[in-house]
C-alpha positions in Angstrom: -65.1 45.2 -2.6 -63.1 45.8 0.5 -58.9 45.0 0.5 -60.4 41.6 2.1 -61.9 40.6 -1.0 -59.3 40.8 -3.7 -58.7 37.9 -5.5 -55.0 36.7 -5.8 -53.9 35.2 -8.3 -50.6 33.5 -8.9 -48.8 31.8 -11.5 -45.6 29.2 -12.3 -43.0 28.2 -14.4 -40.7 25.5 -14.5 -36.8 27.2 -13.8 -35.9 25.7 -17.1 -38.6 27.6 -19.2 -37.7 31.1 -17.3 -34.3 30.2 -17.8 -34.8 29.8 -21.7 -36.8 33.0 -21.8 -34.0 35.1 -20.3 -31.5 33.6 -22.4 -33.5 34.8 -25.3 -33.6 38.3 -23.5 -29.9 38.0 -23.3 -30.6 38.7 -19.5 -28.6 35.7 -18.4 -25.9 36.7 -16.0 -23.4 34.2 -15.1 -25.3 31.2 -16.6 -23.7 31.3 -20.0 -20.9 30.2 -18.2 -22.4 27.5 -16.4 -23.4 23.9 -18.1 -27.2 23.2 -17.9 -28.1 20.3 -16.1 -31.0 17.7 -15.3 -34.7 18.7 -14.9 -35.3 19.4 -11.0 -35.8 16.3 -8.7 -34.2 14.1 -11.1 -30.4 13.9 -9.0 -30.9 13.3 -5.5 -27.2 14.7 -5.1 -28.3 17.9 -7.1 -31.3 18.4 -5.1 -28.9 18.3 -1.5 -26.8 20.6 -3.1 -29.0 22.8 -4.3 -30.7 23.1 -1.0 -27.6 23.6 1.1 -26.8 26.5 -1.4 -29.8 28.2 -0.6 -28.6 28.3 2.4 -25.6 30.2 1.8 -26.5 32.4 -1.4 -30.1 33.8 -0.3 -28.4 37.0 -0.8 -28.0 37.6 -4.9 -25.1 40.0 -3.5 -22.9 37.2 -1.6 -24.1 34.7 -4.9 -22.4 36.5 -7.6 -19.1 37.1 -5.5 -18.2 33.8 -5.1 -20.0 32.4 -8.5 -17.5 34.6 -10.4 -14.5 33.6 -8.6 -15.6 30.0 -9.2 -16.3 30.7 -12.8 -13.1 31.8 -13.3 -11.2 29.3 -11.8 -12.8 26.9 -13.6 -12.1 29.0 -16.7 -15.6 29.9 -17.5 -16.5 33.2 -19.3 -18.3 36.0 -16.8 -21.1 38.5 -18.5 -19.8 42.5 -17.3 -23.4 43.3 -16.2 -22.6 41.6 -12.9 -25.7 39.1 -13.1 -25.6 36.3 -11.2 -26.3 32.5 -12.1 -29.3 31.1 -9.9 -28.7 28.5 -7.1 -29.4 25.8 -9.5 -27.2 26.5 -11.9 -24.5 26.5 -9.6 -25.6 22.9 -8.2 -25.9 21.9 -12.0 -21.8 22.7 -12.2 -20.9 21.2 -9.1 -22.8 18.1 -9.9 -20.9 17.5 -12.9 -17.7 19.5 -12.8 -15.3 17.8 -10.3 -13.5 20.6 -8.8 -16.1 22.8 -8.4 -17.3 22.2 -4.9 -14.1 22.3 -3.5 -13.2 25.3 -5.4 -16.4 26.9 -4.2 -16.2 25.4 -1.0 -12.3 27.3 -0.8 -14.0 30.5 -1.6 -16.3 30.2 1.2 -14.6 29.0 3.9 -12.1 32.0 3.4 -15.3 34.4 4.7 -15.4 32.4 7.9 -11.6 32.8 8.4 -11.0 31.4 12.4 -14.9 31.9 13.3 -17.7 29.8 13.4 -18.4 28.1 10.5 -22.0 27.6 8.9 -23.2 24.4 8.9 -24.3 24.4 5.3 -20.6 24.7 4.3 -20.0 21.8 5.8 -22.9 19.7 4.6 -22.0 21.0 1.7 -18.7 19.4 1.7 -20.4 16.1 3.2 -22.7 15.6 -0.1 -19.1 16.1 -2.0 -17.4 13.4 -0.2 -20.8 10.8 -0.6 -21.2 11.9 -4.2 -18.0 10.3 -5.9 -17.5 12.5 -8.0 -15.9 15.4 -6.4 -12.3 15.6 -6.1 -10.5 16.6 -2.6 -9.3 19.7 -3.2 -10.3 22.9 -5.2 -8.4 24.0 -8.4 -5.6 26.3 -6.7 -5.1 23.5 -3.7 -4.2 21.2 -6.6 -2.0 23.4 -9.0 -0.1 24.4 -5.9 0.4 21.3 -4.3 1.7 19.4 -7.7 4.1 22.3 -8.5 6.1 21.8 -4.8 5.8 18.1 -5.1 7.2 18.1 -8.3 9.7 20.4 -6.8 10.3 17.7 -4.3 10.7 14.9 -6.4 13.2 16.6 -8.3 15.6 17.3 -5.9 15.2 13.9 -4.0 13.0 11.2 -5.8 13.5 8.8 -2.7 11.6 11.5 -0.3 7.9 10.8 -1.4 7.8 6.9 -2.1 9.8 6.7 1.4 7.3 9.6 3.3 4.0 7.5 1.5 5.5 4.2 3.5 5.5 5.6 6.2 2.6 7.9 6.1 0.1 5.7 4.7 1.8 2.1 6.1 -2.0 -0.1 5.4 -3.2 1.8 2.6 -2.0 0.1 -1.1 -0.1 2.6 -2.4 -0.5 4.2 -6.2 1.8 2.0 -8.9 4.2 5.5 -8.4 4.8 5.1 -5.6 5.7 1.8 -4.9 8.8 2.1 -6.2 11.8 3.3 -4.3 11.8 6.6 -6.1 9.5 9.0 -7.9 10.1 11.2 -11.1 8.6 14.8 -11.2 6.6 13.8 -14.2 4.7 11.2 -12.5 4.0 13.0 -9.4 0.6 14.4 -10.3 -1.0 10.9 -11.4 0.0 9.6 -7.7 -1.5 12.1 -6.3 -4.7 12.1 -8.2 -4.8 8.4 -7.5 -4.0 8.9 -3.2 -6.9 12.1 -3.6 -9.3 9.5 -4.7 -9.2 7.4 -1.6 -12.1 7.4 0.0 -12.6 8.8 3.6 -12.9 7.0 6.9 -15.5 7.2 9.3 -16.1 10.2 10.9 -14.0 11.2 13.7 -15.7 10.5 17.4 -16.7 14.6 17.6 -18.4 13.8 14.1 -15.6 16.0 12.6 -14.3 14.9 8.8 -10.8 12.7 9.4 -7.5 13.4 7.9 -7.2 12.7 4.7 -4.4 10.5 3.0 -3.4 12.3 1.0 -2.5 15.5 3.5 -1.0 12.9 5.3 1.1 11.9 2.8 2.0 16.0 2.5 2.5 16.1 6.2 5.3 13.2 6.4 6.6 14.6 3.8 7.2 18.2 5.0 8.6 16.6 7.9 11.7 15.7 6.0 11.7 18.2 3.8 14.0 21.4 3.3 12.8 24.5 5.6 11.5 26.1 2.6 9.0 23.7 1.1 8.2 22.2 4.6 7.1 25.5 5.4 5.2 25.9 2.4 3.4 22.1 2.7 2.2 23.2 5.6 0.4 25.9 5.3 -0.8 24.1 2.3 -2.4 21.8 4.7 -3.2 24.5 7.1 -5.4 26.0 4.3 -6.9 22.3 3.3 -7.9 21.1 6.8 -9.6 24.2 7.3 -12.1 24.8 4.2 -12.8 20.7 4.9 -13.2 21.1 8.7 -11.1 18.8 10.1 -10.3 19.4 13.6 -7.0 21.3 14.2 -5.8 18.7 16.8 -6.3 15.7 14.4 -3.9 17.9 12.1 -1.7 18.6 14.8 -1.7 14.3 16.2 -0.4 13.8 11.9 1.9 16.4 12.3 3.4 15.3 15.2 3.6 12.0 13.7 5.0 13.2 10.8 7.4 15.0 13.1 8.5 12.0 15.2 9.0 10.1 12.2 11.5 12.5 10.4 13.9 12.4 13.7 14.3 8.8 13.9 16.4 7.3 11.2 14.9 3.5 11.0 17.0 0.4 11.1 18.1 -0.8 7.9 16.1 -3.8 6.5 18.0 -7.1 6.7 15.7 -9.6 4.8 12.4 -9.4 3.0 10.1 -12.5 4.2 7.1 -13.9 1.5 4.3 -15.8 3.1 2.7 -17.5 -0.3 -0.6 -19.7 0.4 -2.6 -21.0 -2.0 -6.6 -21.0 -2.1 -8.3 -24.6 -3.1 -10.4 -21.7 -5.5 -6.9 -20.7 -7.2 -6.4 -21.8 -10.6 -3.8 -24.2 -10.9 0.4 -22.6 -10.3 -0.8 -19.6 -9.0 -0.5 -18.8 -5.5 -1.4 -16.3 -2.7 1.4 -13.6 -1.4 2.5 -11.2 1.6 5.7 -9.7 1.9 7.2 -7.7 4.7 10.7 -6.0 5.2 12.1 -7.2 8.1 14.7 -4.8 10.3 17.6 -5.1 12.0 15.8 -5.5 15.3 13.4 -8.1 14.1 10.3 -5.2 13.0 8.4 -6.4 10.1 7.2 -3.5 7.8 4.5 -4.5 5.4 4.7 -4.4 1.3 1.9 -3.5 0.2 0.7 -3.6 -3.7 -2.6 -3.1 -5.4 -2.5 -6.7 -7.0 -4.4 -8.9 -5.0 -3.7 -12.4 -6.5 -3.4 -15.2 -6.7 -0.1 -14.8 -8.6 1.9 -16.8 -11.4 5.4 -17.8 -9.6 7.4 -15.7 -11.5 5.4 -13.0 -10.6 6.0 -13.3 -6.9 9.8 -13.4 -8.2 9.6 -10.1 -9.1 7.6 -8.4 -5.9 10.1 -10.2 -3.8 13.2 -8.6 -5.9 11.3 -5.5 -6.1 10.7 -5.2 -2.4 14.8 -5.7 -1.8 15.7 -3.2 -4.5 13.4 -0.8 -2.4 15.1 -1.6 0.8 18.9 -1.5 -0.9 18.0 2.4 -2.5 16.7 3.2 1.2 19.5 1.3 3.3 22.6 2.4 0.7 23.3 -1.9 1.5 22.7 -5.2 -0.4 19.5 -7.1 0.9 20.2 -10.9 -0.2 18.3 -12.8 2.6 14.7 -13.9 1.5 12.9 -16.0 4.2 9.4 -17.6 2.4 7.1 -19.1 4.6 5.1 -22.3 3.7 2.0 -24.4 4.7 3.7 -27.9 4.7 2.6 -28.4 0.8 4.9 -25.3 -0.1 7.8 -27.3 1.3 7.7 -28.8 -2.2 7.6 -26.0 -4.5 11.0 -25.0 -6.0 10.9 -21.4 -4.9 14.1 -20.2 -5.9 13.8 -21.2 -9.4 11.0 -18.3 -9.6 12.2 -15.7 -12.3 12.9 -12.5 -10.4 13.1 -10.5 -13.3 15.9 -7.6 -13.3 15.7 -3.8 -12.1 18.1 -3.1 -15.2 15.9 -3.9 -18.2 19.0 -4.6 -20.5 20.3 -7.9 -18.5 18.2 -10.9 -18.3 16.1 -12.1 -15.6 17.6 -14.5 -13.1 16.2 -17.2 -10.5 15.1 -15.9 -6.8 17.5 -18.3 -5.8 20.8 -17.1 -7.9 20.5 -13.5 -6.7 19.1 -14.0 -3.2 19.6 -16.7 -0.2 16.4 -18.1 -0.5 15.2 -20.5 2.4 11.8 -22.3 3.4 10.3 -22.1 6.9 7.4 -23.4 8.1 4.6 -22.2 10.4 2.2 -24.1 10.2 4.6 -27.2 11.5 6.4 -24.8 14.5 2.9 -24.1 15.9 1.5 -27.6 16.8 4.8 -27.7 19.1 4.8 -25.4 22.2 7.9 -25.7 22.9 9.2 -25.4 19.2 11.1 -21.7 19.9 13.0 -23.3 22.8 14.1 -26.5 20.9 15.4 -24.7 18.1 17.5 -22.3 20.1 19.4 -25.2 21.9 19.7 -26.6 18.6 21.4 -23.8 17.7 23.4 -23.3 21.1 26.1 -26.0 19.5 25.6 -25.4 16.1 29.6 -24.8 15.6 30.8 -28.0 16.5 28.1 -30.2 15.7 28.4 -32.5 12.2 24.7 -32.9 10.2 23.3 -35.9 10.7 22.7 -37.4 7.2 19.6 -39.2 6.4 20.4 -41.9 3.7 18.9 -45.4 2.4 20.3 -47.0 6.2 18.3 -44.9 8.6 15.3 -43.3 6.2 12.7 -44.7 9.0 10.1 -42.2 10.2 10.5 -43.7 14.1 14.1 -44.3 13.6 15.0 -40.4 12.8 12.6 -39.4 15.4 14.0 -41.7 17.8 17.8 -40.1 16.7 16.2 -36.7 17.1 15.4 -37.4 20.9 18.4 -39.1 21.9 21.6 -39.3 20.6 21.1 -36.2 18.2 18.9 -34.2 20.5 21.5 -31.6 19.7 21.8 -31.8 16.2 21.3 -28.4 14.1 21.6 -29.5 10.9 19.9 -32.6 8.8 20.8 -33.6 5.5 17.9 -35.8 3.4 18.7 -38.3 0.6 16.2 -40.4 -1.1 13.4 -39.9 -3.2 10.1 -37.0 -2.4 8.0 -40.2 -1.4 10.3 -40.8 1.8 11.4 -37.6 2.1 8.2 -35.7 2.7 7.4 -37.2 6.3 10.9 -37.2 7.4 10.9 -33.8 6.6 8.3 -33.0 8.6 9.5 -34.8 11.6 12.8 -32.5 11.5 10.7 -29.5 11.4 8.4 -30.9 14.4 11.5 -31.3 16.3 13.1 -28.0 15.8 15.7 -28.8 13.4 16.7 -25.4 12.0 19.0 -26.1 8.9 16.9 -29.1 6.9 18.7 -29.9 3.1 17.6 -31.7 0.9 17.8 -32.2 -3.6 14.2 -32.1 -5.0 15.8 -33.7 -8.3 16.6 -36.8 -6.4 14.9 -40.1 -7.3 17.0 -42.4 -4.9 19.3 -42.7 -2.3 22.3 -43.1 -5.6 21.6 -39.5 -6.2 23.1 -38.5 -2.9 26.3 -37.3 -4.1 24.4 -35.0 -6.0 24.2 -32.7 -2.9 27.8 -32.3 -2.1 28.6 -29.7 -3.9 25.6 -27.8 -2.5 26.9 -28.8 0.7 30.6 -28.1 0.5 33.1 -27.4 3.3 32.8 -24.6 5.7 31.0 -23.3 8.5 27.4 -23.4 9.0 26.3 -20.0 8.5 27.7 -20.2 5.4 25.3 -22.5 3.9 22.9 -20.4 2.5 25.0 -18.6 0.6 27.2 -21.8 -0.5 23.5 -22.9 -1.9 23.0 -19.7 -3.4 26.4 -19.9 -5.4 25.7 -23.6 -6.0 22.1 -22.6 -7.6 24.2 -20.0 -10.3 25.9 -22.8 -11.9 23.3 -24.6 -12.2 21.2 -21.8 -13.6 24.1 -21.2 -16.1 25.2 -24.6 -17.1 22.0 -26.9 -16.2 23.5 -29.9 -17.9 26.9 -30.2 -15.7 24.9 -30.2 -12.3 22.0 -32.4 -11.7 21.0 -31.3 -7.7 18.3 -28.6 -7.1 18.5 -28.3 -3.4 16.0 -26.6 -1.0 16.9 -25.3 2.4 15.3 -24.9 5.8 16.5 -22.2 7.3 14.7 -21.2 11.1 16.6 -18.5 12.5 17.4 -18.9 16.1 15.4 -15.7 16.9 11.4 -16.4 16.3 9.8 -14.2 13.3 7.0 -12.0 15.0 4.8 -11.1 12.5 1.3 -9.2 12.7 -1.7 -12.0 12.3 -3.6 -11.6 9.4 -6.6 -11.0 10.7 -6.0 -7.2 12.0 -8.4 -4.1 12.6 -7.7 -1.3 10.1 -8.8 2.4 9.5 -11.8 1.8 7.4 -11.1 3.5 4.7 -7.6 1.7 3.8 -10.3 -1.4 3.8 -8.4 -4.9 3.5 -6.4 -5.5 1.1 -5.5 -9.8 1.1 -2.6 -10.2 -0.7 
């Protein structure tokens, strides 16, 4: 029998069974340290990772390097005979550990340093980010990052909640923060919640986009002191590197971040409230948006993980919520509240909403007693092109000119329309009497004419409950008005039985409101959020 002729023979074993015989030989290397996992071919995710670790640990050599620095971080035991753990052990762990792959992951890409990287690295990190179950960043990337963010927060609890508005502007924010300020002990759940985000689509060079969370680091180094700045940065140095994301989409968020931090924004003026309500909403609850409007007119969304529909008093306390922000920002009281309505939310007492109160010791109060709560409505200004034109020569004599007062004598829908055309084509204020039956259509011819300043008493049942009003009303000058209706709604929050009027109020500023439509594109991974 020539070398030709010998008969080969082979045999196999499933990598569980040789796994069990070691471990009875006590020849098992690094695997003690490692949880088993599923029989091969079960875990689709297992078998990519297991595969892409070939890959990288064919040498046993390179393998047991970076599988005891993983073990350790982790804060698994090592054997001291310098065995190594076999490829799937290691995809068993990161499977079902949730730092592991990016712990791993860190350990590897510091071999590559500036140099090419191998593409199994960053599959690697691909599977992680379509598995949902590994976390962002590796067990030192988080330790570190938590200890100078709660270093932050201690020293200036506005700086994250205000850097995280900015930062992350369409992306609902963790319940930390969306307050005006964070607390050092709450600043590791925020960021575990902003690390969970999922990512966006891939950037156009098919390179991973910046996460939001390093965004939210970036903005915040940018107002930071030169110490931690310089330390958040290399922080995200280090980060966008083991994940591969392009240094020039770093450097765009950076420059951002930058940008930002040198221009001090305008202090908000008003907060405006656009409740809807859905025919599927159950009945009293309604449909919210909320914006923080600045000195020059910019709307800034507020953005909260609820999506509605909302009970009323609910509303009451995002709208006071989203001034208190604005006040601990600004240093100043924000007291105007706009709240635009389809014309069925021309009816619903607004301002008697329960706000709640930021100091947990006093009692709630009505929207309407602690802010100058007004109506507007959209949907009536839009059937009238020339509505923004008609409202701003209303306003033009708004100083001299009386309210025209709609009582019992000229409550006819072609009459008032007929006044508004003619004799009181000027006219910037209208006063209703009368019950809601009249009331509702001549209301709506004021607002189709461009009257700004509408008032009216939602308690009244006739044209006899006119006098009702006049305190509301009072003497003065008509910019006053809204907050002679605020004062007016106090008493009768605290003595109901001596004042009978609930008034509502139309207020259209002379400037239009531009506010983003609803329908808007977003990055896809901030999704949309209706609110």
């Amino acid at each position: 029998m020539t070398g030709q002729q010998v008969v080969r023979r082979s045999w196999a074993l499933p990598w569980q069974t040789i796994r069990a015989e070691l471990r009875k030989a006590g020849s098992v290397g690094l695997a003690e340290g490692f949880p088993a996992g599923e029989s091969a071919g079960e875990d689709p995710l297992r078998e990519t990772l297991a595969r892409e670790l070939w890959q990288l640990f064919a040498d046993p050599g390179i393998r047991v390097d970076h599988a005891r620095r993983l073990a350790g971080q982790l804060g698994y035991g090592t054997p001291a005979d310098g065995t190594a753990p076999s490829v799937e052990e290691i995809a068993d762990l990161l499977s079902e550990s949730e730092r592991a792959l990016a712990t791993l992951t860190e350990s590897l890409a510091s071999v590559y340093g500036g140099g090419p990287r191998s593409k199994a690295l960053d599959r690697l990190l691909t599977a992680g980010r379509l598995s949902g179950t590994a976390r962002l960043l590796s067990v030192g990337e988080q330790r570190a990052l938590v200890d100078r963010m709660k270093q932050i927060a201690a020293r200036d609890p506005l700086l994250i909640p205000r850097a995280a508005r900015e930062a992350l502007r369409y992306t609902p924010l963790p319940a930390a923060l969306r307050g005006s300020s964070l607390t050092p002990e709450s600043v590791e759940a925020a960021l575990l919640e902003l690390e969970a985000l999922p990512d966006s689509d891939p950037l156009p060079d098919g390179g991973p986009p910046v996460p939001a969370l390093m965004k939210l680091v970036e903005f915040t180094a940018a107002q930071a002191d030169e110490a931690c700045r310089e330390d958040l940065q290399n922080w995200s140095r280090r980060v966008a590197l083991r994940l591969g994301v392009h240094e020039a989409a770093l450097a765009q968020r950076r420059a951002d971040a930058v940008a930002w931090a040198a221009h001090r924004p305008l202090a908000v003026t008003r907060v405006v409230a656009q409740i809807s309500t859905l025919a599927s909403d159950p009945p009293g609850f309604h449909r919210c948006r909320l914006w923080q409007v600045r000195m020059d007119g910019t709307p800034v969304p507020v953005l909260f993980e609820e999506p509605g529909p909302f009970k009323p008093d609910r509303i009451g306390e995002l709208i006071r919520e989203a001034a208190d922000w604005a006040e601990t920002e600004n240093g100043q009281e924000v007291r105007d509240v706009d709240v635009l309505v389809d014309r069925e939310g021309l009816q619903l007492p607004v301002d008697e909403w329960d706000a709640g109160n930021a100091i947990k010791l006093l009692p709630g109060e009505p929207l309407g007693v602690g802010y100058r709560v007004a109506l507007r409505c959209p949907e009536i200004a839009e059937h009238n092109p020339k509505h923004a034109k008609m409202v701003r020569l209303r306003w033009s004599d708004a100083d001299m000119d009386e309210p025209l007062v709609v009582d019992e004598k000229t409550a006819d829908a072609k009459q008032l329309y007929s006044r508004l055309r003619t004799s009181h084509e000027h006219a910037s204020q209208v006063v209703l009497h009368g019950p809601a039956s009249t009331r509702k259509a001549l209301l709506e011819i004021c607002l189709a004419c461009g009257v700004p300043v509408i008032l009216w008493d939602r308690a009244a049942r006739s044209y006899t409950d006119a006098h009702h009003l006049d305190e509301a009303v009072g003497q003065g000058p008509l910019f006053r008005l809204p907050e002679r209706v605020r004062t007016f709604r106090g008493k009768f929050w605290s003595a109901p039985e001596l004042h009978c009027a609930r008034p509502s109020l139309v207020w259209e500023p002379e400037e239009p409101l531009l506010l983003p439509s609803q329908h808007r594109l977003t990055d896809p991974a901030e999704g949309v959020h209706p609110q």
